[in-house]
C-alpha positions as CSV (number, residue, x, y, z in Angstrom):
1,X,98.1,122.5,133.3
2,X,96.7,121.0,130.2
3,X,97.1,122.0,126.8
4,X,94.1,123.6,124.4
5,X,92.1,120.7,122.9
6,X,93.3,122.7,119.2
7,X,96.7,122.7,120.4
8,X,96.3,118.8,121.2
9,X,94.8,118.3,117.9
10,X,97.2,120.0,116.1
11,X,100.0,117.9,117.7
12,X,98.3,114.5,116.5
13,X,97.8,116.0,113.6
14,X,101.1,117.1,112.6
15,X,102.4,113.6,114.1
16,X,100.3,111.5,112.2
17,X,101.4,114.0,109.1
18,X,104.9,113.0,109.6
19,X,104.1,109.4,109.7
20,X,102.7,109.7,106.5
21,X,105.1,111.6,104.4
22,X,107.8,109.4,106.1
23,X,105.9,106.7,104.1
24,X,105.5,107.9,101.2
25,X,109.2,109.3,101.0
26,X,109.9,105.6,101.7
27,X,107.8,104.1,99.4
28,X,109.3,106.9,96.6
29,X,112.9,105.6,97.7
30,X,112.1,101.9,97.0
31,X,110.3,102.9,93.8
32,X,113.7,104.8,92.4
33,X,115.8,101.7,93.6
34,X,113.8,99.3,91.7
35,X,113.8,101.3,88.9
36,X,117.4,101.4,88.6
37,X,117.5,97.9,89.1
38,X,116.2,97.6,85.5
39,X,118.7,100.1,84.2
40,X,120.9,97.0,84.3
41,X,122.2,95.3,81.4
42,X,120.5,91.3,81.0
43,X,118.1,92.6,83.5
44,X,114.2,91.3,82.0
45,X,111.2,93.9,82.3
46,X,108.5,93.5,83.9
47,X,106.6,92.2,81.0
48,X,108.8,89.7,79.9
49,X,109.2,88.3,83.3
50,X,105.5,87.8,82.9
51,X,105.9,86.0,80.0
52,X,105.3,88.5,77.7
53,X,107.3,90.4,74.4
54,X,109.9,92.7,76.4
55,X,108.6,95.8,74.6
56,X,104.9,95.0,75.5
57,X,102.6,97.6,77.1
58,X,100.8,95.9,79.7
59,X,97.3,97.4,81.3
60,X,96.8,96.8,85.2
61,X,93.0,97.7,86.1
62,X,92.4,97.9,89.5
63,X,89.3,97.4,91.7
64,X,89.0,99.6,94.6
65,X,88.0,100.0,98.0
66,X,87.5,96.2,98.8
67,X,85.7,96.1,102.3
68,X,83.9,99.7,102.4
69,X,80.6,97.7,101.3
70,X,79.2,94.5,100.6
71,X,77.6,95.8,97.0
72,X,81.6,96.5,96.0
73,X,82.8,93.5,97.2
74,X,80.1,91.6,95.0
75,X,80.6,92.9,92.3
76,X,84.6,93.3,92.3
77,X,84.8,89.5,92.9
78,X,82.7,88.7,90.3
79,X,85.3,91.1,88.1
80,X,88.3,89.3,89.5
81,X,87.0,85.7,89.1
82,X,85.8,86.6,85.1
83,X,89.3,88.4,84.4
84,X,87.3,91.8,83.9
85,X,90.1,93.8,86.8
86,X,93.6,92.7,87.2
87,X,94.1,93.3,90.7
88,X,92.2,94.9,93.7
89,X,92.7,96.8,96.8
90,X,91.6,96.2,100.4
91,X,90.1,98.7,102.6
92,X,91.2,97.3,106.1
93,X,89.7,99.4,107.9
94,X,86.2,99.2,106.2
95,X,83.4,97.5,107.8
96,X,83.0,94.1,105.1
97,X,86.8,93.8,105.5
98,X,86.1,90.1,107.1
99,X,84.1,89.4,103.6
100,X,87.0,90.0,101.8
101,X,89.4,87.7,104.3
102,X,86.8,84.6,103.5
103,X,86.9,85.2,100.0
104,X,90.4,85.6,99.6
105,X,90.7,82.3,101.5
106,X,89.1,80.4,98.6
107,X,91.2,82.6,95.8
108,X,94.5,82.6,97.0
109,X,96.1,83.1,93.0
110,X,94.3,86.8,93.5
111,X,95.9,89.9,93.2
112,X,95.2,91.7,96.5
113,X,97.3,94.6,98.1
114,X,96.4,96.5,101.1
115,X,95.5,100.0,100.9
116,X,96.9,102.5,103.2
117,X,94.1,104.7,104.3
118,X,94.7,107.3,107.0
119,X,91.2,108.1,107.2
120,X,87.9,108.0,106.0
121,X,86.9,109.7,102.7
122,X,83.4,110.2,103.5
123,X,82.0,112.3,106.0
124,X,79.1,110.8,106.2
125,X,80.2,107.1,106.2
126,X,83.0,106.5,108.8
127,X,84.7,103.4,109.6
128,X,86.9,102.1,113.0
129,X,90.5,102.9,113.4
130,X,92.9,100.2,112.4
131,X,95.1,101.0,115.8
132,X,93.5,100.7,119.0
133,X,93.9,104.2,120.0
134,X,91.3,106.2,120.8
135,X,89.5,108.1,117.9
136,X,88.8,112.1,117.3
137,X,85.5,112.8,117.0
138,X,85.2,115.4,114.4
């Protein structure tokens, strides 16, 4: 007997749910344990360790959804290369994602994270799963 497609969808759903707030709960862990890490006396802050007064306020602008589309990766390299965003984040799943990979091979000194995107914002721009599994269609 097979189950309801809903009843299916529900089950990935809630599975993929769990995966997710399993992440974030450990990303909140690590986030309260480097924060006590500082608590410590002789311990330098983040800013000093970056050569900066201990005190100092420091502003971290951030360039997003590298690899969703060429026009954004255009112009956020041309913000990273003349100091205009601190650091950028990388769309994996996005469709110029390999236009990112060539650039960063040239500018290894840049500040680039991976962004952990469950799914697609838009619904009327989609882009591939990262796994291999097969894909909903909605």
């Amino acid at each position: 007997m097979s189950l309801p497609i809903t009843y299916q969808r529900n089950e990935s759903m809630r599975a993929m749910m769990t995966r997710y707030l399993l992440a974030v709960c450990l990303l909140v862990h690590c986030l309260f344990a480097a924060a006590q890490e500082f608590d410590s006396p002789g311990q330098k802050t983040v800013a000093a360790q970056l050569g900066y007064p201990a005190d100092a306020r420091l502003l971290i602008i951030q360039a997003e959804d590298l690899g969703m589309a060429h026009s954004i990766d255009k112009a956020s390299f041309e913000a990273l290369e003349k100091d205009g965003v601190t650091t950028a984040g990388i769309l994996v799943p996005g469709p110029w994602f390999p236009e990112v990979l060539r650039w960063s091979r040239n500018h290894p000194n840049a500040d680039l994270g991976i962004r952990l995107d469950l799914n697609s914002d838009w619904s009327s721009f989609r882009w591939r799963p990262v796994s291999c599994g097969e894909r909903d269609s909605d």
